[in-house]
C-alpha positions in Angstrom: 0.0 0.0 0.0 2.1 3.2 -1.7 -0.9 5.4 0.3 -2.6 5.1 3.5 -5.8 4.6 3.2 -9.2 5.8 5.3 -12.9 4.4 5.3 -15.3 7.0 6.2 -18.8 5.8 6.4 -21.8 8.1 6.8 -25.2 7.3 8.1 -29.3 8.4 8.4 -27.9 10.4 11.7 -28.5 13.7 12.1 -25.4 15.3 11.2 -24.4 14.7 7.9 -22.3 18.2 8.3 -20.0 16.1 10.6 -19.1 13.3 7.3 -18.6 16.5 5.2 -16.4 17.8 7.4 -14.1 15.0 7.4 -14.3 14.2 3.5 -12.9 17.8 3.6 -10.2 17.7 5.8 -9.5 14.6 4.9 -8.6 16.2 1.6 -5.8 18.2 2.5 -4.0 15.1 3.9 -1.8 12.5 1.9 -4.8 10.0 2.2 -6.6 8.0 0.2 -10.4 8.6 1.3 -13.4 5.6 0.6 -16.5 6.6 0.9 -20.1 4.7 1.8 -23.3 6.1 2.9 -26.3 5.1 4.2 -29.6 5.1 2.6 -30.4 7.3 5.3 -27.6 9.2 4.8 -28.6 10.2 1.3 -31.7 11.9 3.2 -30.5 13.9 5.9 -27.9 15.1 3.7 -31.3 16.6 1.6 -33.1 17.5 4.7 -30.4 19.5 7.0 -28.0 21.3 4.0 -27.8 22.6 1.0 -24.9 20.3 0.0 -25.5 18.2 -3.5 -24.6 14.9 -3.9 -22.0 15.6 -6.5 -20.3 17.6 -4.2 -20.2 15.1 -1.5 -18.7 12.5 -3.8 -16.2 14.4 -5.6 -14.3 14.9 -1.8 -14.0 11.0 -1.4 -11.5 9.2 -3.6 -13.5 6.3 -3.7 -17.4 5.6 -3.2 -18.9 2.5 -2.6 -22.3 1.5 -3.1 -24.0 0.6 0.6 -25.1 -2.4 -1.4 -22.4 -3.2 -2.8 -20.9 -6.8 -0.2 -17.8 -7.5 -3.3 -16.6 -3.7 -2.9 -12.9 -3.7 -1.9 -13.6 -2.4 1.7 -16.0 -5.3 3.0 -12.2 -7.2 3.1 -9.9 -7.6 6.1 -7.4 -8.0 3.0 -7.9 -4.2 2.3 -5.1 -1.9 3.9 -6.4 1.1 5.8 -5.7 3.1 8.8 -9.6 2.1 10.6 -12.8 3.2 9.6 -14.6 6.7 11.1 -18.1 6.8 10.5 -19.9 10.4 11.1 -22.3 10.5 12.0 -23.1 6.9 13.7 -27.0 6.6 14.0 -28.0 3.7 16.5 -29.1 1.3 14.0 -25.9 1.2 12.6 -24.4 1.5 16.4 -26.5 -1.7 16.6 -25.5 -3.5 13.8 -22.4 -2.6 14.6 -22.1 -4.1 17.9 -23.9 -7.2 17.2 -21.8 -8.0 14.3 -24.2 -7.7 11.7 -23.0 -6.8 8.5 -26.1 -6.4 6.7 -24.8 -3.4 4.6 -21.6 -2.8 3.2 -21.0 0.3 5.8 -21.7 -1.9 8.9 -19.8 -4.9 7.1 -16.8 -2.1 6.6 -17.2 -1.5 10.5 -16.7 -4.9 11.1 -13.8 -5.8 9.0 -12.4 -2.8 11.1 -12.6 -4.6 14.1 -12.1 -8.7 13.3 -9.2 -6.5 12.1 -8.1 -5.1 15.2 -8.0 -1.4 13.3 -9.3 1.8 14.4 -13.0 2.5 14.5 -14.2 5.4 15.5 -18.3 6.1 16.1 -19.4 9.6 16.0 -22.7 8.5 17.6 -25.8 10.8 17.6 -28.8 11.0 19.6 -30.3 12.2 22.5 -31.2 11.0 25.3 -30.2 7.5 25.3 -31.6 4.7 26.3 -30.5 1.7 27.5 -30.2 -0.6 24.3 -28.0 2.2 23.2 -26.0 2.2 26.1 -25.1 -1.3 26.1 -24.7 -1.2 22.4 -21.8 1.8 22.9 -20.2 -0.5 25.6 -20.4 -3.7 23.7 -18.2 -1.5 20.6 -16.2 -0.5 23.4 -14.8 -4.3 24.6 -14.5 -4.9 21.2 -11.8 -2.5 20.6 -14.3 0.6 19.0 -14.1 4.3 20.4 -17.4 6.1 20.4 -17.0 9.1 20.0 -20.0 11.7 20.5 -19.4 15.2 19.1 -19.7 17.2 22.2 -19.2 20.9 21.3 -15.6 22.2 22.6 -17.5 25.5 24.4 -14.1 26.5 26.2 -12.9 27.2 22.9 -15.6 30.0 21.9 -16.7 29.2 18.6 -17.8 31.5 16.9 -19.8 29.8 13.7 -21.2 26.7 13.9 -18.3 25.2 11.3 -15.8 26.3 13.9 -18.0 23.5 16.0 -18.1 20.7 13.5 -14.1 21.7 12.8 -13.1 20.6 16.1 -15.1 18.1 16.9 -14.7 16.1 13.8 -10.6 17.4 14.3 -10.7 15.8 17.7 -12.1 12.4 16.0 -9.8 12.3 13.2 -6.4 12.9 16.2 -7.6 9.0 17.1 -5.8 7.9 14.0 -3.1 9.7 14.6 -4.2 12.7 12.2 -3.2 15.8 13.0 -5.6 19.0 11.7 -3.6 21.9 10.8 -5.0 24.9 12.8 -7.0 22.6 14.9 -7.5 24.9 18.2 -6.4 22.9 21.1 -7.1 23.4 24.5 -3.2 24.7 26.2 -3.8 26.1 30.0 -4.5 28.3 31.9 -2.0 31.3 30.9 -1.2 33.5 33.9 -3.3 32.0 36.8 -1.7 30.3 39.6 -3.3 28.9 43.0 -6.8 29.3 43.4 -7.4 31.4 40.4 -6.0 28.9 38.5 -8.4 25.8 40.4 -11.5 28.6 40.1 -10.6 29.0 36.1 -10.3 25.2 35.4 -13.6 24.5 37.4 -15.0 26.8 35.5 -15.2 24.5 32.8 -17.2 22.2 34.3 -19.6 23.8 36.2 
């Protein structure tokens, strides 16, 4: 393999901005991107932006067909870095952690983990409920990171995009990708004692 390569899968989540988002970035890195989608995918994309399918496929490398089980990614034999799939909806979280590859994006998510490669669930919704509790842990002892996008609010954002940047930066650092101009968090600058413990609790309170 001359080029690394990178599966990202998006689904029907709400969120499709966050799949986008890392088809872009994705871009201005020395990787080679394959793409698959969700039925559902294809709808939200309609329903929550203005972005055409055209332009979502000419960011990816390579697209697969979600019902496509021969494409080159539904093989452990196919070299890649791990799979990130943004955004995760829980069906697919299920699917996922029950092993059942019953698409080629779940079947992708599998190979990435009989693999023992990097997965990486960007799951949305709100609240959850049990089943999608226990689903998040079973993807956990299998080797899987779920990964909500929780906004970085510390870091004042001050568009929405800024929002998605980070937290789809933050996802893509767990394959060792690093996002030029990524804002990181770096201290408390100046603050020592207990103006230092009051700024940090801050945070969190």
């Amino acid at each position: 393999m001359s080029r690394r390569r990178i599966i990202v899968g998006i689904s029907g989540a709400s969120g499709f901005q966050y799949g986008m988002k890392a088809l872009e970035l994705l871009r201005a890195m020395d990787l080679e991107t394959h793409l698959v989608m969700s039925k559902g995918a294809e709808l939200t994309r309609s329903l929550e932006t203005g972005i055409s399918r055209e332009d979502v496929l000419a960011c990816a490398d390579v697209v697969h067909s979600i019902s496509n089980p021969g494409a080159a990614i539904s093989s452990g034999s196919f070299a890649s870095i791990g799979m990130l799939v943004a955004p995760c909806s829980m069906r697919s979280l299920a699917a996922i952690a029950h092993s059942l590859s019953d698409n080629l994006l779940t079947r992708a998510a599998d190979v990435t983990l009989k693999e023992r490669r990097r997965l990486v669930l960007m799951a949305r919704e709100t609240p959850l409920n049990l089943g999608h509790i226990r689903n998040m842990a079973l993807v956990t002892e299998m080797g899987g990171v779920v990964f909500p996008p929780v906004p970085a609010l510390y870091q004042r954002p001050a568009t929405l995009d800024a929002l998605i940047t980070h937290s789809v930066g933050r996802a893509l650092d767990l394959f060792g990708l690093n996002v030029p101009g990524l804002v990181r968090w770096e201290g408390t600058h100046g603050a020592s004692g207990p103006a230092a413990a009051n700024a940090v609790r801050s945070l969190y309170n």
